[in-house]
Structures are given as C-alpha cells and as structure tokens.
C-alpha positions as CSV (number, residue, x, y, z in Angstrom):
1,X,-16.8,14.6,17.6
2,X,-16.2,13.7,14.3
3,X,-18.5,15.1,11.1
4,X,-19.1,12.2,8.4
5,X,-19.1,15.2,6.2
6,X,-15.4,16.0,7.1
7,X,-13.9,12.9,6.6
8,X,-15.2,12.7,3.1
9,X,-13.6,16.5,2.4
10,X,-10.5,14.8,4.1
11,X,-10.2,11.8,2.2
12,X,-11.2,13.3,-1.3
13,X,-8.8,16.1,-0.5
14,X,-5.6,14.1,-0.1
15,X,-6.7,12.0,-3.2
16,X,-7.1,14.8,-5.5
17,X,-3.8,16.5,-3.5
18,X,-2.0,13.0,-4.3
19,X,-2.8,13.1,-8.2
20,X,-1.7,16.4,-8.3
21,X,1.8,15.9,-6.6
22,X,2.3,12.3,-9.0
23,X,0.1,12.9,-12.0
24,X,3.6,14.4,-14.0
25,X,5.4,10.7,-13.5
26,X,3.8,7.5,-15.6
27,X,4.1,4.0,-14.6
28,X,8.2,5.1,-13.0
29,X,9.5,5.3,-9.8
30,X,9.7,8.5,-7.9
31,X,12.3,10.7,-7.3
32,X,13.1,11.1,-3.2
33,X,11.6,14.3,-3.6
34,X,8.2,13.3,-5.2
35,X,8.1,10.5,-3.0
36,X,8.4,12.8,-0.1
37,X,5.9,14.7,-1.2
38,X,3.7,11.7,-1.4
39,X,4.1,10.5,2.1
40,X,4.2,13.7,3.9
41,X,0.7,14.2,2.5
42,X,-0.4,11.3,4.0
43,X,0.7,11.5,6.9
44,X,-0.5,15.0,7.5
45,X,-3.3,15.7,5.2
46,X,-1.3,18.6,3.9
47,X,1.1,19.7,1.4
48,X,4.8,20.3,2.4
49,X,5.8,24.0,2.6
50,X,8.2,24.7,0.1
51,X,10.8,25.9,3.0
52,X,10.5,22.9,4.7
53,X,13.8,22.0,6.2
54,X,13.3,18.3,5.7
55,X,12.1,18.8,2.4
56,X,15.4,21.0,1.9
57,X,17.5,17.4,3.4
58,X,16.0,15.3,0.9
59,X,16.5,17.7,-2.2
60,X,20.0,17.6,-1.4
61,X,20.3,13.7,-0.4
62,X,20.9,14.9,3.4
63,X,18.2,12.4,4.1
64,X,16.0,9.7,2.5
65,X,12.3,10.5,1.9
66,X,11.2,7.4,4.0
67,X,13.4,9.1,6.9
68,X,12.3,12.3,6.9
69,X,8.0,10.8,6.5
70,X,9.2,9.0,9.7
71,X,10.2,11.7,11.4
72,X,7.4,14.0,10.4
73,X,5.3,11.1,11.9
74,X,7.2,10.9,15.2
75,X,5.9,14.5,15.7
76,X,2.5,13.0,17.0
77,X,4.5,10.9,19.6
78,X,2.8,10.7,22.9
79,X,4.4,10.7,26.2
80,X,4.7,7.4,27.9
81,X,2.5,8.0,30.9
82,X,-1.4,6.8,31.8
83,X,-2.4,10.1,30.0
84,X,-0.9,10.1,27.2
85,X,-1.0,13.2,25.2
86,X,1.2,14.7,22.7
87,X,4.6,15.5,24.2
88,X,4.5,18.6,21.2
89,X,1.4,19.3,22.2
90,X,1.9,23.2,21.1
91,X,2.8,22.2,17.9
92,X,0.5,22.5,15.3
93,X,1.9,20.1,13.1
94,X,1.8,17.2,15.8
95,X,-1.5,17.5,16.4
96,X,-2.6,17.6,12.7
97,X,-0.9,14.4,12.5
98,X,-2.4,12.7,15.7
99,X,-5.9,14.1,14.5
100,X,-5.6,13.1,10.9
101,X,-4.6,9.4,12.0
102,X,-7.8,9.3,14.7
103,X,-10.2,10.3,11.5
104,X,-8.6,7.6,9.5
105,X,-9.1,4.8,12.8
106,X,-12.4,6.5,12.9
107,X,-13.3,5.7,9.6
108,X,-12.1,2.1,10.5
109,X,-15.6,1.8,12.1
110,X,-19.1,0.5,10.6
111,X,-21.1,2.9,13.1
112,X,-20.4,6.2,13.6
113,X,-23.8,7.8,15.2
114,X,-25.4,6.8,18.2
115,X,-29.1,4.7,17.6
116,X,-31.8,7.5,18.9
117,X,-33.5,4.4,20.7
118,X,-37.0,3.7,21.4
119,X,-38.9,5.2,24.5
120,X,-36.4,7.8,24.8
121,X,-39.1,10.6,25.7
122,X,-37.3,13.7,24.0
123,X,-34.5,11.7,21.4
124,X,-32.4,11.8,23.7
125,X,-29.2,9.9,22.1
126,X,-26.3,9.8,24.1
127,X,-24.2,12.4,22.1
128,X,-23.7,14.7,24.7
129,X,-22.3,12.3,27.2
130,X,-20.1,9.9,25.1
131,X,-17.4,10.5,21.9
132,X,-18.6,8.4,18.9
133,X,-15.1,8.2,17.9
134,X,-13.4,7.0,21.2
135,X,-13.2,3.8,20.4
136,X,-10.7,4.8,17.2
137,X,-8.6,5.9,20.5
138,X,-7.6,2.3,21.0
139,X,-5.8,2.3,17.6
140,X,-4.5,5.8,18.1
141,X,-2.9,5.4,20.8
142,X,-1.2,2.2,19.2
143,X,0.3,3.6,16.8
144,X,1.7,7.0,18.5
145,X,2.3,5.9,22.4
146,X,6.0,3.8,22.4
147,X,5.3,0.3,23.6
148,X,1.6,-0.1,23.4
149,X,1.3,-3.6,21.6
150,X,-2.0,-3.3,18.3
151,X,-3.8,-5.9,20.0
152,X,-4.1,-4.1,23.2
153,X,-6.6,-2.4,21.1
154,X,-8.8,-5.3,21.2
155,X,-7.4,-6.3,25.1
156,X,-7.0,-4.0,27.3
157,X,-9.3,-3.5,30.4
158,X,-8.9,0.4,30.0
159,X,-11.6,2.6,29.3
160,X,-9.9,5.1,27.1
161,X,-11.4,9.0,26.7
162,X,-9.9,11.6,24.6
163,X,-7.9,14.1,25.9
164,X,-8.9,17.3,24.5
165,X,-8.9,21.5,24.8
166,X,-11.6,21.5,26.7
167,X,-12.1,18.7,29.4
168,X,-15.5,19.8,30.7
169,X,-18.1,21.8,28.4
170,X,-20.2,23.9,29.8
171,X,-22.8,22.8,28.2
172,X,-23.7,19.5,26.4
173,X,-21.1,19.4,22.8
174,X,-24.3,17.9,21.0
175,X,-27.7,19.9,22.2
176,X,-25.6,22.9,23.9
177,X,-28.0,22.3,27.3
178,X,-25.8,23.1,30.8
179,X,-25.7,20.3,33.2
180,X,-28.4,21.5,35.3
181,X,-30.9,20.7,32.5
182,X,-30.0,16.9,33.1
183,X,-31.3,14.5,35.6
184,X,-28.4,13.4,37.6
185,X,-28.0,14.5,40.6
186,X,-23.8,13.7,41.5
187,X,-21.6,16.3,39.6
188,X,-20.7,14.7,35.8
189,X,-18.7,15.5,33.1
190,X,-20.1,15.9,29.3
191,X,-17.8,14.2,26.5
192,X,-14.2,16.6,25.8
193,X,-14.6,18.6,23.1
194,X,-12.0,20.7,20.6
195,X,-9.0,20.0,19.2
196,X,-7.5,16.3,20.2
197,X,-4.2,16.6,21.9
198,X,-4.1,12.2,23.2
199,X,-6.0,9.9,25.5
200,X,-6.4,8.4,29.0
201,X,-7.6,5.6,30.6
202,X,-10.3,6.7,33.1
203,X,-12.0,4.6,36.2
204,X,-15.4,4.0,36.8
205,X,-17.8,7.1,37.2
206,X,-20.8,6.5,38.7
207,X,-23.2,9.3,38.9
208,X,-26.8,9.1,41.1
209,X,-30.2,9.8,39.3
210,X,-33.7,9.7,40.9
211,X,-36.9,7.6,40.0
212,X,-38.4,8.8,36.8
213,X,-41.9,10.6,38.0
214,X,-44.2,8.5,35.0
215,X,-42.4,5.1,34.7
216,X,-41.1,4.6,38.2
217,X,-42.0,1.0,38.2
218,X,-39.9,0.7,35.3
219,X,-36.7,3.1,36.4
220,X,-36.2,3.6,40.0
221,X,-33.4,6.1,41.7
222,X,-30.2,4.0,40.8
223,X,-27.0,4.9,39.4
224,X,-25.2,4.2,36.4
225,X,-21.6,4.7,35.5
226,X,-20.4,6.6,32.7
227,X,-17.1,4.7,32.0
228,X,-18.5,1.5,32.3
229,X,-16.9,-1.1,30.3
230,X,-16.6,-5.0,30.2
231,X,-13.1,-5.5,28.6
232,X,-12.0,-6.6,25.3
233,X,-10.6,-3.5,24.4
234,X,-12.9,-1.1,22.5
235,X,-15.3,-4.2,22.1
236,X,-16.7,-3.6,25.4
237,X,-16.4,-0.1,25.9
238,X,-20.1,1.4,27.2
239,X,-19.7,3.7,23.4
240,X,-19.3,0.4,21.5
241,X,-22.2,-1.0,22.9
242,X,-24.2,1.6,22.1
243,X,-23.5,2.3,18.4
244,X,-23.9,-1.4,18.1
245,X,-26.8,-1.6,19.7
246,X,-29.9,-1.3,17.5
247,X,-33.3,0.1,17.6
248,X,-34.5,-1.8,21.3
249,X,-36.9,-0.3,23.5
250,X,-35.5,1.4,26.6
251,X,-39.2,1.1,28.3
252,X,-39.0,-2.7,27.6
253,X,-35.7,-4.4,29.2
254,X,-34.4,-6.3,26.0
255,X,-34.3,-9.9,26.9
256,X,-32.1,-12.3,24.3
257,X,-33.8,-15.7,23.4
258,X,-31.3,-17.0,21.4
259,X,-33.6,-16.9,18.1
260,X,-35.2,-13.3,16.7
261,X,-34.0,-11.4,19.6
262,X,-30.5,-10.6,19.5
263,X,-27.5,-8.2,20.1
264,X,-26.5,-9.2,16.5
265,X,-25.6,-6.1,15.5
266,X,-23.0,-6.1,17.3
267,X,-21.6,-9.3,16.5
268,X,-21.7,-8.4,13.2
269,X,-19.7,-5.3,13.6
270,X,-17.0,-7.4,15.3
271,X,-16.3,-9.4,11.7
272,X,-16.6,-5.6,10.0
273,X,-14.7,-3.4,12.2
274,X,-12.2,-5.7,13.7
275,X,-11.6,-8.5,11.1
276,X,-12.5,-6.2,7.9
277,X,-15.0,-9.3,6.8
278,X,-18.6,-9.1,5.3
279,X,-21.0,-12.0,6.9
280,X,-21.3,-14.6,5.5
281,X,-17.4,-15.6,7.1
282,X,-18.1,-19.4,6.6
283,X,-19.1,-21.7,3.9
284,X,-22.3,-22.9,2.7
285,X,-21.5,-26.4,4.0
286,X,-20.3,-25.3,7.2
287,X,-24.0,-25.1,8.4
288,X,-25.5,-27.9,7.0
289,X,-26.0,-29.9,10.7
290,X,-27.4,-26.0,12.0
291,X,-30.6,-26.3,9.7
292,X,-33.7,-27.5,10.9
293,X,-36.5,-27.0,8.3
294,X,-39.3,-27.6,11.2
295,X,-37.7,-24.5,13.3
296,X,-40.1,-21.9,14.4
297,X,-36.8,-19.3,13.5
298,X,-36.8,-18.5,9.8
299,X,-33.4,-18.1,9.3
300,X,-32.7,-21.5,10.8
301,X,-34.7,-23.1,7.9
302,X,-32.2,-22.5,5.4
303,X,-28.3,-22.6,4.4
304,X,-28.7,-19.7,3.1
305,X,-30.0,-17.4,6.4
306,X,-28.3,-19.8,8.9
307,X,-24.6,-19.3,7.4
308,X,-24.9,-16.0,8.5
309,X,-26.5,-15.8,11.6
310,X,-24.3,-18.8,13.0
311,X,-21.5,-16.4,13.2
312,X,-22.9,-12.8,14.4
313,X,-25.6,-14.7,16.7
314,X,-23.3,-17.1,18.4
315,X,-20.7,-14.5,18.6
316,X,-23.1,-12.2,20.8
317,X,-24.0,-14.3,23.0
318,X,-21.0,-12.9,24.9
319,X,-23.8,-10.1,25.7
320,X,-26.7,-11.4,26.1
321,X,-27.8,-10.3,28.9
322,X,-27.5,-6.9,27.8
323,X,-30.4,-4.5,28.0
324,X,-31.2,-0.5,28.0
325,X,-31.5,1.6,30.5
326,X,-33.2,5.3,29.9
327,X,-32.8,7.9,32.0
328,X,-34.2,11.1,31.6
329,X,-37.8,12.4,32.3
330,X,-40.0,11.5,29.5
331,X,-42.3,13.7,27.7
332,X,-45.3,13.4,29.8
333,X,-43.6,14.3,33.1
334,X,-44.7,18.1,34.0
335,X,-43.7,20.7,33.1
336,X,-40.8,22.1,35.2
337,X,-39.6,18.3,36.2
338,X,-38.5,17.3,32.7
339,X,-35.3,16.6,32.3
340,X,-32.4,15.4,30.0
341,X,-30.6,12.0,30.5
342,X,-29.1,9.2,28.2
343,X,-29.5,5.8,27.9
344,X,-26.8,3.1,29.2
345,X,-26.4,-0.7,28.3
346,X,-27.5,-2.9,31.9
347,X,-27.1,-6.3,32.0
348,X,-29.5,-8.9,33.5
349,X,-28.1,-11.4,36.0
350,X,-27.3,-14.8,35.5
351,X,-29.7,-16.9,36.8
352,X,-30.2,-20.1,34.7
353,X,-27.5,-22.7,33.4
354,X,-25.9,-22.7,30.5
355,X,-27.8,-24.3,26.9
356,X,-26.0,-27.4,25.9
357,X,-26.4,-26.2,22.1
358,X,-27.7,-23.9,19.5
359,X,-31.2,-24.3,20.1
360,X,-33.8,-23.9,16.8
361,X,-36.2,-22.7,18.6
362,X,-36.5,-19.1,20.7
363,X,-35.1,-20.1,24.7
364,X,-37.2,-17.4,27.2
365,X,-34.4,-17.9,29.6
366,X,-31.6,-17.5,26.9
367,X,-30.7,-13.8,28.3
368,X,-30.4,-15.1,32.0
369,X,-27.9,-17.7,31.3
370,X,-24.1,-17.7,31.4
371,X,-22.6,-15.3,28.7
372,X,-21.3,-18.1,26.6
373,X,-20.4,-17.3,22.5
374,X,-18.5,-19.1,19.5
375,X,-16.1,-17.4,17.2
376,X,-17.4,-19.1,14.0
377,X,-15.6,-18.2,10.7
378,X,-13.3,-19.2,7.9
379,X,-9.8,-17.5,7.9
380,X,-8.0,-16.3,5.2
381,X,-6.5,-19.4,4.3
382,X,-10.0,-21.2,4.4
383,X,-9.3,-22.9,7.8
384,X,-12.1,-22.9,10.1
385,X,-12.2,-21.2,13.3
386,X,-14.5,-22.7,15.6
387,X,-13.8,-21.5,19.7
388,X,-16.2,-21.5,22.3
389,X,-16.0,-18.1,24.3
390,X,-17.3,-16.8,27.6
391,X,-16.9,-13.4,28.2
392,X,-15.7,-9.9,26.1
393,X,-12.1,-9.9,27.1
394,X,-12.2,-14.0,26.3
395,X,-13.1,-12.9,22.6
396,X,-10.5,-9.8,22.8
397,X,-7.3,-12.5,23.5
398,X,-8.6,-15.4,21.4
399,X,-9.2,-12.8,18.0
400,X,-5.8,-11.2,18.9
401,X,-4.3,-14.5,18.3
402,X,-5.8,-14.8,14.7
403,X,-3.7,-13.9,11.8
404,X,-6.9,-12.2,10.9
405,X,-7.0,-9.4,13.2
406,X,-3.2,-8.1,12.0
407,X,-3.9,-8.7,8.4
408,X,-7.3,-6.4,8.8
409,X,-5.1,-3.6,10.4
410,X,-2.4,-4.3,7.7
411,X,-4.9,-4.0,4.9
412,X,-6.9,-0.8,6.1
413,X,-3.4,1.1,6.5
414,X,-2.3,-0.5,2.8
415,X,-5.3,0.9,1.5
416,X,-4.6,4.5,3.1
417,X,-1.3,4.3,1.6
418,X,-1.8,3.5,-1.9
419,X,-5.5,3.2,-2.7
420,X,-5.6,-0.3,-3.6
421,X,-8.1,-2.6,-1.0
422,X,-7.6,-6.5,-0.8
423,X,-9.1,-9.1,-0.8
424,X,-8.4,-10.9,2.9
425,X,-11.7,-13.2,2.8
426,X,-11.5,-17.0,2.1
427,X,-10.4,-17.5,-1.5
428,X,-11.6,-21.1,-1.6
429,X,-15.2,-20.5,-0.5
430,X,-17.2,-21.6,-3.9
431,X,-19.3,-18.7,-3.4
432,X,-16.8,-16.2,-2.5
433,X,-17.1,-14.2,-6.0
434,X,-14.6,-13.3,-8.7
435,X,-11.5,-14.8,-7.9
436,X,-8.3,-12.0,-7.6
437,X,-6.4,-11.5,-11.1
438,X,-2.8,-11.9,-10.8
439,X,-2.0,-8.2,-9.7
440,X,-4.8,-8.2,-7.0
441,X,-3.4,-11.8,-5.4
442,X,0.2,-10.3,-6.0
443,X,-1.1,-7.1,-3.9
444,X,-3.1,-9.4,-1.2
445,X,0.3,-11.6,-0.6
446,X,2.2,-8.6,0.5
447,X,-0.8,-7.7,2.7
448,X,-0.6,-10.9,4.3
449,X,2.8,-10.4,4.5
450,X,2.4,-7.7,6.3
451,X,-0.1,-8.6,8.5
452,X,1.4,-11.5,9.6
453,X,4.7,-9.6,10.6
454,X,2.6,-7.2,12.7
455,X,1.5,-10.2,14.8
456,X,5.5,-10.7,15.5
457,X,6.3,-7.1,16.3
458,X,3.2,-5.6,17.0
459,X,4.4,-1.8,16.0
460,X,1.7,0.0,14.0
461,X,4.7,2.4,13.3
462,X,6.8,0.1,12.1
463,X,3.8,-1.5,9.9
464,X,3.6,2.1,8.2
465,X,7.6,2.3,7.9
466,X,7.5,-1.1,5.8
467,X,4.4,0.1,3.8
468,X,6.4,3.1,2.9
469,X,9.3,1.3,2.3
470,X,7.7,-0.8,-0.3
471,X,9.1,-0.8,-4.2
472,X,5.5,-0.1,-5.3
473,X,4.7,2.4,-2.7
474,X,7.6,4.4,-4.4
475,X,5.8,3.3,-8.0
476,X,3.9,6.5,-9.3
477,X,0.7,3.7,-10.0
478,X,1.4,2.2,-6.8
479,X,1.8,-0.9,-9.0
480,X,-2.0,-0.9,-9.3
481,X,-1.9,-2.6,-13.0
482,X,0.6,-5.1,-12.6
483,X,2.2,-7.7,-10.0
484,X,5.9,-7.2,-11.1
485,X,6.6,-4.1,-8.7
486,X,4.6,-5.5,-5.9
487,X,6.9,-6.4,-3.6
C-alpha cells in the first residue's frame, strides 16, 4: 500500500533535493557532472554518494551522464519470465528504483482509496484484500520488464498483483484481523505487503462464502473470485472497478438506466487517468443534436451538462451491467457469527437487445442490455473521435491506437523530468481557456513529439532516454522561460 502522505514527502523531497543540486547554475547548460546529479536523483529519489563509481566515470569523461542515469536505471530491470521480479532483487538500489517509479505510476491515478460503500455492515472497504496501487503495476512493469509493449498496459488480459516480501499476511495489511475473522470459507490470500520486489499475472481465484444470516434473500452462499477481471488492461481489473466505483448500495443491486444512474465515474477516470484530459473532451457544438429541452434527465437539457456526460456516460456503458456484491455479516447478525468480508463488482446478465440510440429519457432495462459504449472526444489536434465499443478490452485496443494515449504517458514522464506540465487538450476548442504562450506550445510540440514516437517504438525506457537526452533537459531552467532551448 501506498500512503498519500508519502508521495507528497517524496515528490517535495526531490524538488527541494533538485534546487539544491542546480540552484548554483543560471539560465546555462550543465556540466556532465551536475547533470548527473540531476538525473540520478530522479531516477532514484536520492542523492549520489560522493564515491559513486559512476559518478567517478563521469568526473573524468569515462562516461556520459545520460549513460551512466541509464545504467543506474537498468538496475530495476526485471527478469523476463510470467513473474517478473527484480533480477537484483538483493540490491537495495534496484528496488529503490523499481519502488520510486511504481509511486510515480501511482500517482498517475485520479483514485487512490477504495469507496467505503453503502450497506457494508462494519465499513468494510476492501483494503485488506486488494492493492490500491496495483493497477500502477501495468505501467511498471512497462517500463522495467524488456519487451513488454506501453499499451499492453491498457490491453492485456492479465491480472497483474505485486510481488512483494511477504506474499501472505497473517493478518489483513489494512485492519490487522487473521483470516479466520473473515467469512470465506476456501483458504484466501490477503493483498502482498512490504517492500515491492516486481509483479505477476495471477489466474482466477475463486473462494466460497455462505448465505449472509440477515439478508439471505439478498446474498446467498456463492463465490466470488478475487482476481476477477474483464480485460483492457488495468481498465478492467476487479481494483479498478472498485476505486471507480462510487458510493452505490451493496444491499441494492445497482441497475444502469442509461440517464441518472451510472458507472460514470469510471468513465470519467478513463479521460483522467489514461488520456491525462479534464471532461468536457468535446466541443460545445459537438452536442447540439444530443439536447432535448423536454428530457426528464437534467443534464440532457443543456449544452452545457450534455457535453460532458456524452463522453463519461457513453463511455460506461462498457459496464453497465455492473453491480456490488457485499459479503460479510452485517452488523445486526449475532454476536459470535459476525464476520468480515469485502465487496466485489457482479454483473447482471444480458437479457434485452441493444438501444438503437442515446435515449433522453431513463431506460429500466438499460443495465440488462448488451454492453455497448462510444469513445466520444476531441484529440489533440481537434479531430473528433467518435467509435462505437462493445466490451473493456474493445476500448483497451481502440484507445491504444490514439496518439492520445502515448502523448498522456509522454507528458506525465516530461513533467517528472523537468517540472513543466502541457497542455495536450484541443487547442482549437473556443472554450478551451488561455491559449499556450510561445514557450508553453514550444514545450507541448516536443511532448507531442514524444508521444507520438512512443506509439512507433513503444519503450517507456527509451521514452525516458530521449527525455534525458533533450538540450533543455540539460538546461539548468529546463528551458521553462523560453522556446529557444526546447528541443
């Protein structure tokens, strides 16, 4: 698990360690030795020893500083197997660097604590069972197992869990209860805990639990598994779902209608987390024919309302049949037959046909029809993007093929780098805001740039070795102020 309150320290560390190690040089380039400096901070979230031997190479020209940050980096490499953990995994370097880079992917992420939802008897909230920072693994693994392509992260039919010191806790790494406190009945494992040392994929783990004593017509004896996942990458992964998820009712089975009631949280956190945009994603005029001032809806009476909910609506439709089931005995069973739980994302069955369009007006059989979404949105360039989808890994393959996707990645690991956050939203929306001045559209070009090379060679290691490789990377500003060194 992952403290909010760590990351901060992280972050404001390496920023105040980062002034410190360039705050001598003004507006120059850096020596190879300062530059080292610089990126060996980074990329460890420390400060080189002074008897480094690399740092000794560069001092004397032996080696380049972008050479020798690239091979502190390859320290985190993992090996090249199904689990793939760090092949230095007793050095304590590596996994500072593999842990340092999961915080940062972590960080990636618009949800970071899982919803304590509704009807839940004693709160319980899935920490114990499930890493909120496992879907960060997806880009971890990226960037530190040879071969594994970025967009698997948003692809792959894998359920990835962290590998970690200890495999099975005891006791639960959240509350600290043992296993026999919970209500399953087939042997189970709680979420890894300790230091990170790399990831596997995992299969399906279905564990038995018996019929809750109070709400039996609601939760009979049934199973559910604990790696459950629908594809797309960490988009469908069972954690996903959850910190996505919202305050429903686990006592009521959530049932989508297509107007009030939807998973729209986590459509939303699909433009955030994997696109880096802010809804609304298309223009004003792009909804025009979606407004019906008569609908029952009140966000479908409006441009205003509709241009947002026609992306993040649409979009989860992909889940709609989604509900929540608790299980766990709930605070009114006896005493001595309570017991702990979780609660898991269930899906309702298709039963109905599809809708032939995007009614304006709540549909009571919305959530039992086929699982059939839009990807609504203007790109980067202003073009608009509008694909019909049908299923989690659909969306996974058809976002993978946006320029978007890369240029997100390419931007959140610019901004690590040198501080300086772009603009990758569409310039030519009217309502877009402030337009860039010439150094922040000189800065988003090379992020572009960037991006759109990841899409050829799909390396997040070789994204980082051109970052690094940059003339204003090796600027002491970063060329922050002007456009000139920004290349």
């Amino acid at each position: 698990m992952v403290s909010q309150k760590f990351r901060i320290y992280i972050k404001s560390w390496i920023f105040f360690l980062l002034i410190l190690i360039t705050g001598s040089v003004q507006g120059g380039v850096l020596t190879e030795t300062a530059l080292f400096y610089r990126c060996y901070a980074q990329i460890t979230g420390s400060r080189v020893k002074y008897n480094d031997p690399l740092l000794a190479d560069v001092k004397k020209g032996a080696k380049t500083a972008v050479s020798a940050c690239l091979e502190v980096l390859n320290l985190a490499q993992l090996t090249n197997s199904p689990s793939s953990v760090l092949v230095n995994s007793s050095n304590p370097l590596a996994k500072k660097i593999l842990t340092h880079f999961h915080h940062l992917h972590y960080s990636w992420f618009s949800m970071k604590d899982f919803p304590v939802i509704s009807g839940g008897g004693s709160a319980i909230d899935n920490q114990d069972l499930f890493d909120s920072s496992s879907p960060s693994l997806y880009f971890t693994r990226a960037l530190f197992k040879p071969s594994v392509p970025v967009k698997d992260a948003i692809t792959t039919s894998e359920y990835l869990r962290a590998v970690r010191t200890t495999m099975a806790p005891p006791q639960g790494p959240e509350s600290g209860h043992p296993t026999s406190d919970f209500i399953f009945s087939d042997p189970f494992s709680f979420a890894p805990k300790g230091e990170l040392l790399g990831m596997e994929p995992v299969p399906s783990a279905v564990t038995n639990f018996p019929a809750n004593p109070v709400d039996k017509p609601f939760r009979p004896a049934g199973t559910v598994d604990l790696n459950m996942t629908l594809g797309g990458g960490l988009m469908g992964t069972q954690p996903y779902l959850l910190l996505n998820i919202g305050a429903v009712s686990s006592l009521q089975p959530f049932k989508s209608d297509g107007g009030m009631k939807m998973h729209r949280l986590w459509g939303r956190a699909i433009f955030k987390d994997i696109l880096c945009r802010d809804l609304p994603v298309v223009r004003v005029t792009d909804v025009d024919d979606m407004v019906d001032p008569k609908s029952s809806i009140p966000f479908r009476t409006s441009n205003s309302c509709t241009k947002c909910h026609a992306s993040h609506d649409r979009l989860s439709g992909v889940i709609r049949g989604m509900k929540v089931l608790y299980v766990g005995d709930t605070d009114e069973t006896a005493v001595g037959l309570k017991k702990r739980g979780g609660n898991f994302p269930t899906f309702h069955p298709v039963k109905m046909p599809a809708e032939t369009s995007w009614a304006a007006s709540p549909d009571p059989d919305y959530y039992q029809r086929p699982t059939n979404g839009r990807i609504y949105l203007r790109d980067y360039q202003g073009n608009l993007i509008d694909q019909p989808v049908t299923s989690v890994p659909e969306l996974g393959l058809k976002l993978a093929d946006l320029d978007d996707f890369y240029i997100c990645v390419a931007k959140r690991y610019y901004s690590f780098f040198t501080g300086i956050d772009v603009d990758n939203g569409d310039l030519g929306d009217p309502n877009h805001g402030v337009s860039p001045n010439p150094a922040q559209m000189a800065h988003r070009n090379l992020v572009i740039k960037l991006g759109t090379s990841l899409k050829v060679h799909q390396s997040l290691k070789q994204l980082i070795t051109d970052i690094i490789q940059l003339e204003n990377y090796k600027q002491s500003d970063f060329g922050i102020g002007s456009g000139t060194n920004v290349k």
